[in-house]
C-alpha positions as CSV (number, residue, x, y, z in Angstrom):
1,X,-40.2,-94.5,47.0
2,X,-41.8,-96.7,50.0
3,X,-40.0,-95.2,52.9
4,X,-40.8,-92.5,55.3
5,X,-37.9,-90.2,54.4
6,X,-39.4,-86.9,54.1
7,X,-37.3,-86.1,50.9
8,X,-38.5,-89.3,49.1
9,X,-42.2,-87.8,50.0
10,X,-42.0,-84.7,48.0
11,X,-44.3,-83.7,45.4
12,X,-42.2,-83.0,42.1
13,X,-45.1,-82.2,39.8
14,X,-43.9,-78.4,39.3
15,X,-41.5,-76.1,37.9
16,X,-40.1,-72.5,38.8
17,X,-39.0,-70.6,35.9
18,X,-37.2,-67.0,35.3
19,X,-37.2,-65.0,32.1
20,X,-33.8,-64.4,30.6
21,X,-34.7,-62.2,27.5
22,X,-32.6,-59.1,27.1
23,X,-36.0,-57.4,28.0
24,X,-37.7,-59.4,30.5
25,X,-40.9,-57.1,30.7
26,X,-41.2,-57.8,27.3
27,X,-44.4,-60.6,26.1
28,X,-43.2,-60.7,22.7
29,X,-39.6,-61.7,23.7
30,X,-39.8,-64.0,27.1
31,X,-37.3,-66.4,27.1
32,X,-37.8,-68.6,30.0
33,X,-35.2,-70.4,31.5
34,X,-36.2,-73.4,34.1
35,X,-34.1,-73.1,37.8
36,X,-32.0,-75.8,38.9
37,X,-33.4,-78.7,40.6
38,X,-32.3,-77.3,44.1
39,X,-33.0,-74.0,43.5
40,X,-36.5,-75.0,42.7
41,X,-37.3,-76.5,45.9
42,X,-36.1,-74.0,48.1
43,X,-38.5,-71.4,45.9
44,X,-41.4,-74.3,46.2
45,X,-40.7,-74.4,50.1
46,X,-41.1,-70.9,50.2
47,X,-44.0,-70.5,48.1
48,X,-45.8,-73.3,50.3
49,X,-44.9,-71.9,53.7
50,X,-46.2,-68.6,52.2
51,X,-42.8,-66.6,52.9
52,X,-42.3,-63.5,51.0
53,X,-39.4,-64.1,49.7
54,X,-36.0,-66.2,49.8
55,X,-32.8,-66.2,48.7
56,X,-31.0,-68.5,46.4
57,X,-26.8,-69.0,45.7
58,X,-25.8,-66.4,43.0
59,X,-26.6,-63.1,46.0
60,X,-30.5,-63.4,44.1
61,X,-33.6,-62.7,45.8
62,X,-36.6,-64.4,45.2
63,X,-39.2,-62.5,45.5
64,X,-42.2,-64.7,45.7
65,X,-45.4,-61.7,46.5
66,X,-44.3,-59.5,43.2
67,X,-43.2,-63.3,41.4
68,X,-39.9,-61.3,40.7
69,X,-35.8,-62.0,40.5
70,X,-33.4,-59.4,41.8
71,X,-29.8,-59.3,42.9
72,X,-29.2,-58.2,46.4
73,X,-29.0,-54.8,46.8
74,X,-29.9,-53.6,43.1
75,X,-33.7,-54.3,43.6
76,X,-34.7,-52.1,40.5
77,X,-33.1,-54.5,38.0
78,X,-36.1,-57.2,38.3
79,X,-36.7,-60.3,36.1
80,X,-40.3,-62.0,36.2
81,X,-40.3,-65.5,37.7
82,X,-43.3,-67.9,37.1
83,X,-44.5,-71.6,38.5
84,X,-45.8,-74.1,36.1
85,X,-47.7,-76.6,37.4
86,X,-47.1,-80.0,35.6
87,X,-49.3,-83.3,34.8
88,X,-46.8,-85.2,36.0
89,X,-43.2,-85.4,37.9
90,X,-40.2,-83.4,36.5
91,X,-38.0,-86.1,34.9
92,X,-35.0,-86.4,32.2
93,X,-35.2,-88.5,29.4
94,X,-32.0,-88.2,29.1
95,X,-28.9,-89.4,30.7
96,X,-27.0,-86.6,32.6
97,X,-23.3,-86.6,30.6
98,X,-21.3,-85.5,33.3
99,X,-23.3,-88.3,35.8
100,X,-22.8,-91.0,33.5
101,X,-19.6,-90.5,31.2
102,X,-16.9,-88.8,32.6
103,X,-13.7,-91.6,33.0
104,X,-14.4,-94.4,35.6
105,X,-11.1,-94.1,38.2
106,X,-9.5,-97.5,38.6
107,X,-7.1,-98.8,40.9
108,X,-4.1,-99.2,38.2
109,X,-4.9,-95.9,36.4
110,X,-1.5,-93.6,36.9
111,X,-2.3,-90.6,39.1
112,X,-0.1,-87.1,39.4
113,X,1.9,-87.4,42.3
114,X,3.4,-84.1,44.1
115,X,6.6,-84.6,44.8
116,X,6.1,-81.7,47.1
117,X,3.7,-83.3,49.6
118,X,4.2,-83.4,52.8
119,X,4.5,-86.9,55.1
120,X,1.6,-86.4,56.5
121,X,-0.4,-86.0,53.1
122,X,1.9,-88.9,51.9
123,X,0.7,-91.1,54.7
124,X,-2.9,-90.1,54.5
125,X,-2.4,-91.1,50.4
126,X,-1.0,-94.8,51.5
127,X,-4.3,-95.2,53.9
128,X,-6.8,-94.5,51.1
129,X,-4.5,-96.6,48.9
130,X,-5.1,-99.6,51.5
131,X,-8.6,-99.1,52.3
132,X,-9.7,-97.9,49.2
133,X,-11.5,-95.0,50.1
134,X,-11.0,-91.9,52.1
135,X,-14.4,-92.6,53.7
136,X,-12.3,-95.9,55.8
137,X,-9.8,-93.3,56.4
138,X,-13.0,-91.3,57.9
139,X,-14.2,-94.5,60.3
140,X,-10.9,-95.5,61.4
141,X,-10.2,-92.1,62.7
142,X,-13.2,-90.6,63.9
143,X,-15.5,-93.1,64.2
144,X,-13.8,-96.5,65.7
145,X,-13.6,-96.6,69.9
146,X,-15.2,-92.7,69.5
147,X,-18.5,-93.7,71.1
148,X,-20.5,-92.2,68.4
149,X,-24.2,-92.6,67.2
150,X,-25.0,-92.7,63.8
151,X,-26.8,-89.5,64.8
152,X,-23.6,-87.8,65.5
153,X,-22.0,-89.2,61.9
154,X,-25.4,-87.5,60.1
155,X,-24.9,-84.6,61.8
156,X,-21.1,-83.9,60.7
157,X,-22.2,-85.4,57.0
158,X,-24.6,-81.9,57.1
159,X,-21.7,-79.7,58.7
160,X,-19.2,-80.8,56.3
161,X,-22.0,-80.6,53.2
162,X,-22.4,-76.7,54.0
163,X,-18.7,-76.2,54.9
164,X,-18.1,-77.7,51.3
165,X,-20.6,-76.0,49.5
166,X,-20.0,-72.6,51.0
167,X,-16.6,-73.0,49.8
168,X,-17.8,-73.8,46.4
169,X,-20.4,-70.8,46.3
170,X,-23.4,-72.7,46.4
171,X,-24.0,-71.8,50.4
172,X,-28.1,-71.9,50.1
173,X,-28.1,-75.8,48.1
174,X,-25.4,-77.0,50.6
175,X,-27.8,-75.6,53.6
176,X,-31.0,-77.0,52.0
177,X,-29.1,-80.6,51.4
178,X,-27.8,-80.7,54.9
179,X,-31.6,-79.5,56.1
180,X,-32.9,-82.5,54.4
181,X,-30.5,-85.1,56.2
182,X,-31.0,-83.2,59.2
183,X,-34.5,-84.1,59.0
184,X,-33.7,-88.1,59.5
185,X,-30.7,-87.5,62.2
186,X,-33.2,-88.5,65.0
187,X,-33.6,-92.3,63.1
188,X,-29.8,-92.4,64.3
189,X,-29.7,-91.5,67.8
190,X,-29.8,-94.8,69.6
191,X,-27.1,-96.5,66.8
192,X,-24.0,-96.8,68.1
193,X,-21.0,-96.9,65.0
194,X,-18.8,-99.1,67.0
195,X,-19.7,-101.8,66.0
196,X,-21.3,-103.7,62.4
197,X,-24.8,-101.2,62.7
198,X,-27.1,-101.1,60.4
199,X,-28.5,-97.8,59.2
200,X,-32.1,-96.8,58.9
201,X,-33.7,-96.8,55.2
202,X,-35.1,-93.0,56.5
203,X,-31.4,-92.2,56.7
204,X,-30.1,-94.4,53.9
205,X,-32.8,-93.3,51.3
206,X,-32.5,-89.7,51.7
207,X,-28.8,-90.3,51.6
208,X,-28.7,-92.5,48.2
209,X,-31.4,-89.7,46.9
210,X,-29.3,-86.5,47.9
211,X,-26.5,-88.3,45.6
212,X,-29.0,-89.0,42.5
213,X,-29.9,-85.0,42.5
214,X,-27.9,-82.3,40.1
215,X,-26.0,-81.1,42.4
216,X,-22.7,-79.8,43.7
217,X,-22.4,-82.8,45.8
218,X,-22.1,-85.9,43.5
219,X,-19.9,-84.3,41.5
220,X,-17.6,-83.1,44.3
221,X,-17.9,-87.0,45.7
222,X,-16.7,-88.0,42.6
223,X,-14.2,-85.7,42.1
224,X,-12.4,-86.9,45.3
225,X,-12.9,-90.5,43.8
226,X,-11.3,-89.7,40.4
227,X,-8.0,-88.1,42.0
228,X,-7.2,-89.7,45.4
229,X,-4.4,-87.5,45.7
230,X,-6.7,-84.0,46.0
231,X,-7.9,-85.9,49.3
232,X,-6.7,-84.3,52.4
233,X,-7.7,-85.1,55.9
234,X,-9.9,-81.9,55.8
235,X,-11.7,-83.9,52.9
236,X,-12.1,-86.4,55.0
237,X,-13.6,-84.8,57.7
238,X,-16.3,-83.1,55.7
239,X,-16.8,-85.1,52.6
240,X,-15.6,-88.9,54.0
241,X,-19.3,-88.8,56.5
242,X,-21.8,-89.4,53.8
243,X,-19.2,-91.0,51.5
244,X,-19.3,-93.8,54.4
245,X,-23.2,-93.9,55.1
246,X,-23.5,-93.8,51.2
247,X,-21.3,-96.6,50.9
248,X,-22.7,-99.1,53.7
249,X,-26.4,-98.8,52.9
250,X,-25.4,-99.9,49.2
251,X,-24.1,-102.9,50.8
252,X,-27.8,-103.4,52.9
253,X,-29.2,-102.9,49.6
254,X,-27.5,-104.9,47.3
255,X,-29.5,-106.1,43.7
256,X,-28.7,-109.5,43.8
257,X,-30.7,-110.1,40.1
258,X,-28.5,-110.7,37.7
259,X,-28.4,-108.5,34.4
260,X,-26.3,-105.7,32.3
261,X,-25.9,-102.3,32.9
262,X,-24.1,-100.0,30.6
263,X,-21.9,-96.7,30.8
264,X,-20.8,-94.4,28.0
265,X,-17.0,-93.0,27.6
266,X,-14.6,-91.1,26.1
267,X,-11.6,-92.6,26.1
268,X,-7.6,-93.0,24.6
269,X,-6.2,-95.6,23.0
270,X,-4.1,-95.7,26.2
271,X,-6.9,-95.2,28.8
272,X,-9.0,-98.0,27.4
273,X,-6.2,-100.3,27.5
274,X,-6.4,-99.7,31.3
275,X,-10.1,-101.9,30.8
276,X,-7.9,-104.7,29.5
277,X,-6.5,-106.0,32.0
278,X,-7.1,-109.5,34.1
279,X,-8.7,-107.5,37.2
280,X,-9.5,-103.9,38.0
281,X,-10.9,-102.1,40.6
282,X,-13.2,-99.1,40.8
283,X,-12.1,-96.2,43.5
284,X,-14.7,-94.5,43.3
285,X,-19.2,-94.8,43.3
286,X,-19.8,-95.1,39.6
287,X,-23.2,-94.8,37.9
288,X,-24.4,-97.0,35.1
289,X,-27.8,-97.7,33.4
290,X,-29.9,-100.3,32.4
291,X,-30.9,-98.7,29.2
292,X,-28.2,-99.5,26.6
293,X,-29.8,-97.0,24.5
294,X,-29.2,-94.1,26.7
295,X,-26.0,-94.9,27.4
296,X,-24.9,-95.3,23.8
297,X,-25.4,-91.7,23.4
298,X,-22.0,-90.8,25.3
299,X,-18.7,-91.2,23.9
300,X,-16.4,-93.6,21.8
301,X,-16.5,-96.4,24.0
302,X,-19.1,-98.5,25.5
303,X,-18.6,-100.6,28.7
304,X,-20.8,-103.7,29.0
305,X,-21.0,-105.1,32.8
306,X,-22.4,-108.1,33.9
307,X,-23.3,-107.7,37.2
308,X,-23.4,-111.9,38.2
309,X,-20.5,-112.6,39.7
310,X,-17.8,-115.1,38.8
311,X,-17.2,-117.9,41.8
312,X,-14.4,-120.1,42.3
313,X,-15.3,-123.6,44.5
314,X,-16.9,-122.7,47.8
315,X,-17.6,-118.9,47.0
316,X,-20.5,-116.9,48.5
317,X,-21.2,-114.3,45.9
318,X,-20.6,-110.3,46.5
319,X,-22.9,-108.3,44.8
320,X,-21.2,-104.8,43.2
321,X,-23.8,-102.3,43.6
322,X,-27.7,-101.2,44.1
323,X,-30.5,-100.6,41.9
324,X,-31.3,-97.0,43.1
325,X,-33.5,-96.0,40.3
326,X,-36.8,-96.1,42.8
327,X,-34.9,-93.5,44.9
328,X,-33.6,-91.3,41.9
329,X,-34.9,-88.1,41.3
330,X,-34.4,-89.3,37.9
331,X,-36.1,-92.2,37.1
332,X,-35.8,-92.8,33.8
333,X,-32.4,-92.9,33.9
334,X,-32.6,-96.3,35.3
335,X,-29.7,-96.0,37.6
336,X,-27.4,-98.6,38.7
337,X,-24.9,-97.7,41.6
338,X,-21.3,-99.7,41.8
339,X,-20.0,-99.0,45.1
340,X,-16.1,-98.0,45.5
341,X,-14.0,-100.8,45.9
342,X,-15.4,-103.1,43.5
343,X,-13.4,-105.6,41.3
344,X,-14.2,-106.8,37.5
345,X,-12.9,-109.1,35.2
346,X,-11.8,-108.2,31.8
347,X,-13.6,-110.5,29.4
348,X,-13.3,-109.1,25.7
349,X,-13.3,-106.1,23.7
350,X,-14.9,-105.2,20.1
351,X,-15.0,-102.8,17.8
352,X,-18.2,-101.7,16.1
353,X,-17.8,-100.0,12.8
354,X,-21.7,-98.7,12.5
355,X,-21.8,-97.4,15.4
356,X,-17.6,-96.1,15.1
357,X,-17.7,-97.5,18.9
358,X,-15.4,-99.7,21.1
359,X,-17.2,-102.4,23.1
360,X,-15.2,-103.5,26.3
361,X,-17.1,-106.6,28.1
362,X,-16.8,-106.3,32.2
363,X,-17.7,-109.1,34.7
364,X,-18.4,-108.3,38.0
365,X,-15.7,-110.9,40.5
366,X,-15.4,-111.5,44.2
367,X,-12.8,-109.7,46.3
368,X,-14.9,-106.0,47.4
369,X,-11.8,-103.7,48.9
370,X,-13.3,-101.4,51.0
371,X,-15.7,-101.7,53.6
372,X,-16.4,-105.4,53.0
373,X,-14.7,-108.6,54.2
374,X,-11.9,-106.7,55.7
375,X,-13.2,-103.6,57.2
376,X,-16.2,-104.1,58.1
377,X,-14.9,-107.0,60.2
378,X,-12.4,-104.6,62.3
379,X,-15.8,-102.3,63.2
380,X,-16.9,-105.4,64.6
């Protein structure tokens, strides 16, 4: 974490905690349960600017001079809250399951369609379909010939983080995320987006960190990426922002060392059989490890992807993805980032009877949809 982006310069060597026993006030019962990771710092911000209390999603007040939980409005039903001061930074040894196991989306999988929609939905769904991400949808319509700076795109990534998390009752992480990218907007004043720009690494870390943190926000990233057809043009407008800043500064940041990574699945006969094909295409970010061993732990079916590309005569190589483990909140899950739009090759697939797991063999090939070759050269 070498960059000046104020979220990357956090100290993460503590941990808030509340007591969830039936009786809270009692010693010989505590039952201490750990807060989430966003929820933590807002309670560490406010412990450190000395604040005497602050509020956290759920309608709870932290009350940070009595080191108590309440509900608003019912103050007399209080829970003890503590801080632990650790040797070291909070980490997870562990993969996160729903991070790095749930089904990768690819380009041929069969989606519900609604016969219902209307043509404008239907048109919007074609768009994504060709540029292979509502996030191009995004840039084409309010980016392109709109005479915006990069500051302006940060600033509607924040607006459309809080729209989307107060919508999702998580109001107070949504407001501390956007604070965070809001810190970094000036790095993105003099940018312009009309053209191939480059964003800052104060902007592009915070931005690949804010994804690698448990929150609502990878998960409702992904959740557009997995079903295409929940996407409306409100999505777009609130979610496609930091899908499309997310997206180029993997491309400035591409690994281009060569090696495995690994992800974990649970999958049908019939949804593997989607793996086995001559080419498929990811819709959506995916996150895979290095450590085979972690990822083993998830599911029936293991996929195996080697990230050197396969070149025909004349080829320059594109590179699939980032190493964003030094800008994970998680470390040692030894993250590695495919970005949406990227195309592998079916090479084989095995069946291990020790370890009652399928093995499918991936191989990362040439031809990036969205927001390579093709787009990025009409922004030009």
């Amino acid at each position: 974490m070498a960059t000046g982006a104020p979220i990357l310069l956090r100290r993460r060597n503590f941990q808030w905690y509340w007591n969830s026993a039936p009786d809270p006030w009692s010693v010989r019962e505590e039952q201490w349960q750990k807060y989430t990771d966003i929820e933590n710092e807002i309670i560490e911000d406010g412990h450190n600017q000395k604040r005497k209390e602050v509020e956290i999603d759920g309608n709870y007040v932290i009350d940070l001079k009595h080191q108590v939980q309440y509900k608003k409005g019912d103050s007399h039903k209080q829970r003890p809250i503590k801080r632990v001061q650790l040797d070291r930074d909070r980490s997870s040894l562990h993969l996160r399951e729903e991070r790095f196991s749930l089904p990768v989306p690819l380009a041929t999988s069969t989606q519900a369609i609604d016969d219902n929609r209307d043509v404008e939905m239907e048109i919007l769904h074609v768009r994504i379909g060709r540029l292979g991400h509502f996030a191009a949808v995004y840039a084409e319509d309010h980016i392109n010939n709109q005479g915006k700076s990069l500051a302006d795109v940060v600033q509607e990534a924040a607006n459309g983080i809080i729209k989307e998390g107060s919508a999702l009752n998580k109001e107070k992480e949504a407001r501390w995320l956007a604070a965070q990218l809001l810190a970094v907007k000036h790095f993105g004043l003099n940018i312009a987006t009309d053209h191939m720009f480059r964003i800052p690494a104060e902007i592009g870390d915070t931005v690949v960190h804010m994804y690698t943190l448990e929150t609502f926000l990878y998960k409702l990233v992904n959740s557009h990426g997995r079903h295409q057809f929940s996407v409306t043009n409100e999505t777009v407008k609130t979610v496609g922002p930091f899908c499309l800043i997310l997206q180029r500064y993997l491309f400035q940041i591409e690994t281009k060392n060569f090696f495995t990574v690994y992800r974990g699945l649970n999958l049908t006969d019939e949804q593997r059989q989607l793996f086995m094909t001559k080419r498929l295409e990811f819709t959506a970010f995916t996150s895979t490890s290095k450590n085979r061993v972690k990822a083993e732990q998830f599911g029936d079916t293991l996929l195996v992807i080697d990230l050197e590309p396969e070149l025909s005569d004349g080829d320059t190589a594109e590179y699939c993805g980032s190493d964003i483990a030094h800008l994970s909140d998680f470390l040692n899950e030894e993250e590695f980032l495919i970005r949406t739009g990227t195309f592998f090759k079916f090479i084989k697939h095995e069946y291990n009877s020790k370890m009652k797991k399928h093995l499918i063999y991936l191989k990362s090939i040439n031809g990036s949809n969205f927001l390579a070759a093709d787009f990025m050269s009409r922004m030009s």
